[in-house]
N, C-alpha and C positions, 0 to 999 in steps of 0.2 A: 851130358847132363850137368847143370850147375850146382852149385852149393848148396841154392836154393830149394832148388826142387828135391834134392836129396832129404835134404829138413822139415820139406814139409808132410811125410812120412812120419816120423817120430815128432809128440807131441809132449811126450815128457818123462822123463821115469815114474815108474810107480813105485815110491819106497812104503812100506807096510813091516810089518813085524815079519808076517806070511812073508816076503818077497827077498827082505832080507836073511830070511834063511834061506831062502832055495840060492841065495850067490854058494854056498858052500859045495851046491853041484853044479859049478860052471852056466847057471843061470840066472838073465837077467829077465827084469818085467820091464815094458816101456805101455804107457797112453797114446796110443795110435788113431787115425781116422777111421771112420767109422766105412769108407771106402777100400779101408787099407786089404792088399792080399799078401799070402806067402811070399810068392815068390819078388815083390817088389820091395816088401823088406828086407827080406835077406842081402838083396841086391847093394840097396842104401845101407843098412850096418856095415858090412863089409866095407863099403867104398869109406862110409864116413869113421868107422874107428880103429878099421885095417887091420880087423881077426875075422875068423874062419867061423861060420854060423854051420852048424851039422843040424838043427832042427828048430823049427817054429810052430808054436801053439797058439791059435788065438780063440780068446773068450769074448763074448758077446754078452756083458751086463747088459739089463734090461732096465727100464727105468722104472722109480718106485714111487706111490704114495706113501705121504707120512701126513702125519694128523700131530699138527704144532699150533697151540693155542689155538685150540677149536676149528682152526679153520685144516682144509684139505690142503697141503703143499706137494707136486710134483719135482722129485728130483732125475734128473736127467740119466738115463744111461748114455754107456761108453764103451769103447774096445780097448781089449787089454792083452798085448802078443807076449808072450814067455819063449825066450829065445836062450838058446844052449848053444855054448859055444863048443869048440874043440877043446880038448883036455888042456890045460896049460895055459890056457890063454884066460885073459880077463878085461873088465872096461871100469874100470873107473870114475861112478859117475860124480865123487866129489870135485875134482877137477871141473868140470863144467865142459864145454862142447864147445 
């Protein structure tokens, strides 16, 4: 598998106040496709940032109406995996990819 395809898996972090606290127990959030499954992420974390994934959660945001100057606006939902690493280990997503 290339570089590529590995990347196209992971779509971005998700930093949030929420997300930055859960790094304090060895987990991170990333924006994934909406295709994306368990065991193919796990696959690509692993190969791409070369730690040990013990578990993955994934959330299925829905998309929302919001009502912005009068008129109806549709915002888009998204998938969001929470991924726990091994004790001791971490990623660094300032660094960049």
């Amino acid at each position: 598998m290339s570089k590529v395809h590995l990347y196209d898996k992971i779509l971005a972090p998700f930093v949030t106040e929420k997300s930055t606290n859960l790094s304090e127990y060895n987990k991170i959030v990333f924006k994934v496709p909406s295709r994306a499954n368990k065991k193919n992420l796990k696959n690509n974390i692993e190969k791409i940032f070369k730690v040990n994934v013990t578990k993955i959660n994934i959330i299925n945001k829905q998309s929302t109406t919001k009502l912005t100057r009068g008129q109806k606006v549709k915002k888009p939902g998204f998938k969001k995996a929470i991924v726990t690493l091994k004790k001791g280990q971490s990623i660094d997503l300032t660094s960049g990819i």
